[in-house]
N, C-alpha and C positions, 0 to 999 in steps of 0.2 A: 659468445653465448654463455647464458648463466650455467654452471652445474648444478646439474638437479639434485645431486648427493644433498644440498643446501635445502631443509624444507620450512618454508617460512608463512603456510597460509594450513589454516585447517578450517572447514567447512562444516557447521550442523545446518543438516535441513529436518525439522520436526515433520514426521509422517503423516497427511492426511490430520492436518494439527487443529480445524474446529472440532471434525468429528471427536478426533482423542482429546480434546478438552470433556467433550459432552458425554463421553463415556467415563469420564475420571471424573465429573460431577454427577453423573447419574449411573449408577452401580446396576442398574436392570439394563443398559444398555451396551452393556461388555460383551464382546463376540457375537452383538447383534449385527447386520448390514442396516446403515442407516446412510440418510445424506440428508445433509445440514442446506438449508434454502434461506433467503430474504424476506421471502414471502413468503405464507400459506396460502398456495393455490396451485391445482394441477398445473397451471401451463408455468409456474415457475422454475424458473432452473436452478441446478444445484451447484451450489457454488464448495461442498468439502462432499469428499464420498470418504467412507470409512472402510478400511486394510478389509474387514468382512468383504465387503459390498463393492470393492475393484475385484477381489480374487473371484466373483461370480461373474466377472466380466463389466461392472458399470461404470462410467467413462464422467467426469467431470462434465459439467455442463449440461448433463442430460436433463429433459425434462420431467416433472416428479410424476407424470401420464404415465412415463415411456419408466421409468423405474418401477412404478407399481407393476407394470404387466411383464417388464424383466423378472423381477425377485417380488411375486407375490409377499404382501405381511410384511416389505421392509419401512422401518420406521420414518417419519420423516419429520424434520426439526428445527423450529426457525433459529436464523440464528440472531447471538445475544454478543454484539460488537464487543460492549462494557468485560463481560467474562474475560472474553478472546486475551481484550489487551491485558485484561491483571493478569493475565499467567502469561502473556510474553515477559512481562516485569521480570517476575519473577523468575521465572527461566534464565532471562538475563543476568539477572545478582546470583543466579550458579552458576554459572558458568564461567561469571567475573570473578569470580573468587577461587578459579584454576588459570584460569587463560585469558589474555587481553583481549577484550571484544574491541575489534578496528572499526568495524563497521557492521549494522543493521542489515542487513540486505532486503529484508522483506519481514513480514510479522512473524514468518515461521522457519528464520533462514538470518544464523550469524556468518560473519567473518571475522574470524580471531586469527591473531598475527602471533606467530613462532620464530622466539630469540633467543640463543644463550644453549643452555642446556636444553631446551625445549626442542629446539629444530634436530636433536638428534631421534632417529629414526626411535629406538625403543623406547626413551622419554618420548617421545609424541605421541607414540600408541598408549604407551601406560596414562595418557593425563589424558586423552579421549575414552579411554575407558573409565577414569574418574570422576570425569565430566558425567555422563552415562548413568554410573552410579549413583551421583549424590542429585542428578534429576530424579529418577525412580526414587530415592530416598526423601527425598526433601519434597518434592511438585508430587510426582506421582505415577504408577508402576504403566499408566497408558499413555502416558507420553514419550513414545518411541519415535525416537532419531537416528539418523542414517549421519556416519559419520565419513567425511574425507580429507587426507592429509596431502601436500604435495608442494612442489617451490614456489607457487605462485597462487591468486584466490580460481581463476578460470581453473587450473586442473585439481585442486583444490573440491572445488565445486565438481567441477565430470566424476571425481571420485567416491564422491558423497551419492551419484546418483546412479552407481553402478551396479550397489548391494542393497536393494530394500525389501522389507524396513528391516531397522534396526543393524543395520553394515555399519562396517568397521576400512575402509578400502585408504593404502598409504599408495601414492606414485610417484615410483623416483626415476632413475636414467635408466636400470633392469625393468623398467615394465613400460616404458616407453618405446616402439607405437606396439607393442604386442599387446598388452592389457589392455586397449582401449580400438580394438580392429572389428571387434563386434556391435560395437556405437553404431546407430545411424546418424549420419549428418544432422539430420533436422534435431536431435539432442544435443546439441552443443550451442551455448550461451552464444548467441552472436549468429546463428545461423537461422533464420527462420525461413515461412513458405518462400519468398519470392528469392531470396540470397541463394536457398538452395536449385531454387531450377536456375540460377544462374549457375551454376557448380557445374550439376550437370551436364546444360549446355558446353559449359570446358570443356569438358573429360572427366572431370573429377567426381566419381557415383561412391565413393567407397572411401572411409579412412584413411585406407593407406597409402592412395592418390593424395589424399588432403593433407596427409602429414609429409610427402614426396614433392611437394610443390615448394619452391622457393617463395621469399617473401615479395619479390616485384611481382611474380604473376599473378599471386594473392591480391596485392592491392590494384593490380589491374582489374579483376573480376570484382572486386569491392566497387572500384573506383573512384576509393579514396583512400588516405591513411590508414582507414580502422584494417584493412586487409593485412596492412604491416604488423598493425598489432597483433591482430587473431593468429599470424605466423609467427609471432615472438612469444605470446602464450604458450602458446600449442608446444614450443618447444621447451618451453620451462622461464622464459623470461618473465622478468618483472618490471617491464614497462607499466607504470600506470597510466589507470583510467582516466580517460574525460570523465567530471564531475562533470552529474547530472544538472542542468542550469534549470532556476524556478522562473519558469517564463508565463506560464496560467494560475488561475484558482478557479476552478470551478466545481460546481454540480449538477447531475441532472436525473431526473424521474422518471421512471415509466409508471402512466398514468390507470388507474382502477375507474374500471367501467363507470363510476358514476362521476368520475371527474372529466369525463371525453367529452368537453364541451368548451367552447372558446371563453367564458370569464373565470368556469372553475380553473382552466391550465395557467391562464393569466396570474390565478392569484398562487399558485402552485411555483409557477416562475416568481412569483415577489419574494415567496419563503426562500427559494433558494437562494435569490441574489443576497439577501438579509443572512444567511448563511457565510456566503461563499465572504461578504463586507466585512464580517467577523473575522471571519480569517487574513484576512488581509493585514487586516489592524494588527492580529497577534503577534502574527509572524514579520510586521514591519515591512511593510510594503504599500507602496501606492499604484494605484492602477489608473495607463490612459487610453483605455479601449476596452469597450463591452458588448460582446457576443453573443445574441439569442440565435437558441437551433429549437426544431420542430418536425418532427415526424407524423404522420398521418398511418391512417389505417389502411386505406390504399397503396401502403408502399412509396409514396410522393412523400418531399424531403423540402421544407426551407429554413433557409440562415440569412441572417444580415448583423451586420456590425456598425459601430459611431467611435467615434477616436475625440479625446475631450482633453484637454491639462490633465495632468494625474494630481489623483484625488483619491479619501479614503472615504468619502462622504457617501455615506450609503442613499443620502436622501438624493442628492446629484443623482448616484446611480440609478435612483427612483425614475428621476423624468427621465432618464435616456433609454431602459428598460420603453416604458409607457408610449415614447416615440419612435421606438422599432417597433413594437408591435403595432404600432397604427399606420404602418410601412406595410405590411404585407399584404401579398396581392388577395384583394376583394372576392375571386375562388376558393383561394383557402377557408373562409368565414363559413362556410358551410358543411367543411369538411371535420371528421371529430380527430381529435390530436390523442395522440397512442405515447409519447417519450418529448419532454421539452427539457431543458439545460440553457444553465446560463454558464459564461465564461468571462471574467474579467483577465485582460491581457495587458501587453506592453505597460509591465512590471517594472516600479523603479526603488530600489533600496531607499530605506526612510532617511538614512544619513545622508543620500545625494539630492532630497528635494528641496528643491528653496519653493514657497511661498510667491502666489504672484503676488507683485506690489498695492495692488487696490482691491484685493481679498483677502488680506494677511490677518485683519482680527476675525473675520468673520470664518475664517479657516479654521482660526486657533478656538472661538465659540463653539462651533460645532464638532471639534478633535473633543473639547472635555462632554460635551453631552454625548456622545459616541460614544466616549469610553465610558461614561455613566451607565448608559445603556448595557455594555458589552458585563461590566460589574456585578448588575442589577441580575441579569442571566444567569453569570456564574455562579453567584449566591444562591439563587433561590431558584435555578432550572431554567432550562431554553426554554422560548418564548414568553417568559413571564412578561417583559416587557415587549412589542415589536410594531412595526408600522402597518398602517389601515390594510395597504396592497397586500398583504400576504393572509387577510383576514378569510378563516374557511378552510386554509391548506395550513395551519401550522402543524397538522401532524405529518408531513412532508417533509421528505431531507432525515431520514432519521440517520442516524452517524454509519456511515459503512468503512469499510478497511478495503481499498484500493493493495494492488502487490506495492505501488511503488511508494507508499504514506499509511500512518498508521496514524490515526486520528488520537487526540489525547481529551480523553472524556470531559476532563477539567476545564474545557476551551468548547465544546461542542454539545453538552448535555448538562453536568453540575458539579462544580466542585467543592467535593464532600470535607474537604481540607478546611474548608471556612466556616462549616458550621450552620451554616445559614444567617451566617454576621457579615453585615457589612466592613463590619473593623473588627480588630482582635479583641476577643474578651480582653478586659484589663482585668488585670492580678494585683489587688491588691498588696502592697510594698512589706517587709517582713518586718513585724515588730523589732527593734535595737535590744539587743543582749543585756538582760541583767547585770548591771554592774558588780562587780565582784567587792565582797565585804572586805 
């Protein structure tokens, strides 16, 4: 086993980080309770509550109904993706410029890696409280982070989550399992609903259980490896993680009373497919399989899927789209659709796809008019360009921030970097120097 004495992971999780965005761009809303939505409308839920507006008691996800009549007068804010992510940027270029960010974790959640002088206990406090600093000074005084230091990113991360906001928490081999016996199970990274009533079930109700359990009984209750892992975390090891594998792209809507009707949600699912095709291209990917889902207001649920050659051809995607939905059973048609999503799967990297033999130009025609297309967007704003089937819904799909992706506006909405030029302005070449008498 590792020595914990060795601390090589330090954890910021920014607090409640839409809300503290929109308080640090709007000064009237400082030590207000507010919670930041998707939407304007009461049955929306809220996707940031504000440090104010949990210490009243309001819980993430509540609806903005059930918030008004908790905290009379509390604000509510839609939120603005675009902001979010320029002050993760920037967040991140301070952070980089004390400590190696390893990894993104989330929009509001690094993991920076400790070497050298760094991994000593009083250096690691002093350059988190640096860090700290030069956000307040540089970003701004309401972007409070909870900071955690420790041998590994999992305690790392437990310790970040133990003093908020604004903590400071180091765990080494002296505060392991004492410092972390008042945790409940279900706070720990890897533990969720159903893992824990398997715990449970064990014996195991309490931390101190969970840290007293050897690693085979662990992965017996896992029942698989990951249980090995969670006990080689837990104890300060640094096994690494399974990388997260990109095996979908998708999106999906919940649908505004005037769209609950089968050709508006049709055309609502084209904008997303036209969406999710973009992304595929970006990110180098071919897709052989595409996924429509449909929820109803009744509570009643259907999906069906087509498996095709992979392809990035968003018009392909068109007819396969158009013949799933003329697949669904003949009851649905009358029933109104409340949430539809498309998903493009079975993912193949653009460097492993060969061309089938008797569609190879016609592949290579419609890759340059695609990316024309994709161009054309980024220049001058989504949907400037787009196909008939999405006609009606292009204000659909507007860019969100999922915990596990953080959407880069420049690919999803407009990239401000180009100017609104197809091509770089040219510059003019510099007159040649006076010759000297």
């Amino acid at each position: 086993m590792e020595n914990f004495c060795v601390l090589r992971a330090l954890a910021i999780d920014f607090n409640s980080f839409f809300a503290s965005v929109e308080q640090q761009e709007r000064p009237e809303l400082r030590g207000q309770p507010l919670i930041v939505v998707p939407v304007l409308a009461e049955t929306s839920g809220a996707i940031a509550v504000s440090l104010e507006a949990k210490q009243l008691g309001l819980k993430r996800n509540c609806r903005v109904a059930e918030a008004r009549r908790q905290i009379p007068g509390i604000t509510v804010v839609e939120a603005r993706p675009e902001v979010y992510i320029a002050y993760h940027r920037r967040l991140k270029e301070v952070v980089e410029s004390l400590a190696l960010v390893k990894k993104i974790q989330s929009i509001d959640e690094l993991e920076c890696e400790l070497s050298g002088v760094l991994a000593e206990p009083k250096r690691a406090l002093r350059v988190a409280e640096e860090i700290r600093a030069k956000i307040y000074a540089q970003v701004g005084r309401c972007l409070r982070c909870s900071i955690g230091i420790g041998p590994n990113w999992f305690l790392a991360k437990l310790a970040s989550d133990i003093m908020k906001p604004d903590g400071l928490v180091l765990l080494d081999e002296a505060d392991i399992p004492a410092k972390i016996l008042g945790i409940e199970l279900g706070d720990f990274t890897g533990i969720g609903e159903n893992m824990e009533k398997r715990l449970r079930a064990a014996g195991i109700d309490n931390v101190a259980k969970l840290y007293a359990a050897d690693s085979a009984r662990l992965r017996s209750i896992w029942g698989s490896v990951e249980g090995a892992r969670f006990h080689d975390w837990l104890h300060g090891g640094v096994q690494e993680r399974e990388p997260v594998k990109h095996s979908t792209i998708g999106h999906s809507a919940v649908l505004s009373p005037e769209k609950r009707n089968a050709p508006a949600a049709l055309a609502v699912l084209h904008r997303l497919l036209q969406k999710a095709a973009m992304r595929l291209r970006h990110e180098g990917f071919y897709a052989g399989g595409l996924r429509l889902a449909v929820s109803y207001r009744d509570a009643t649920e259907w999906n069906d899927d087509l498996r095709f050659n992979e392809t990035q051809d968003t018009l392909h995607f068109t007819h396969v789209l158009n013949q799933l939905w003329a697949r669904r059973p003949k009851a649905h048609s009358a029933k109104a659709p409340l949430q539809v999503g498309v998903i493009l799967d079975r993912l193949l990297a653009s460097d492993l796809h060969t061309a089938d033999l008797f569609e190879a130009a016609k592949e290579s025609s419609r890759t340059r008019l695609l990316g024309a297309v994709d161009t054309l967007n980024q220049t001058f704003g989504k949907n400037s360009v787009y196909f008939g089937g999405a006609h009606g819904a292009t204000a659909y799909a507007p860019m969100r921030i999922a915990f596990t992706r953080i959407p880069e506006p420049e690919i999803e909405e407009i990239d401000a970097r180009r100017g609104r030029r197809l091509r770089p302005k040219q510059v003019p070449p510099s007159p040649p120097p006076a010759a000297e008498e």
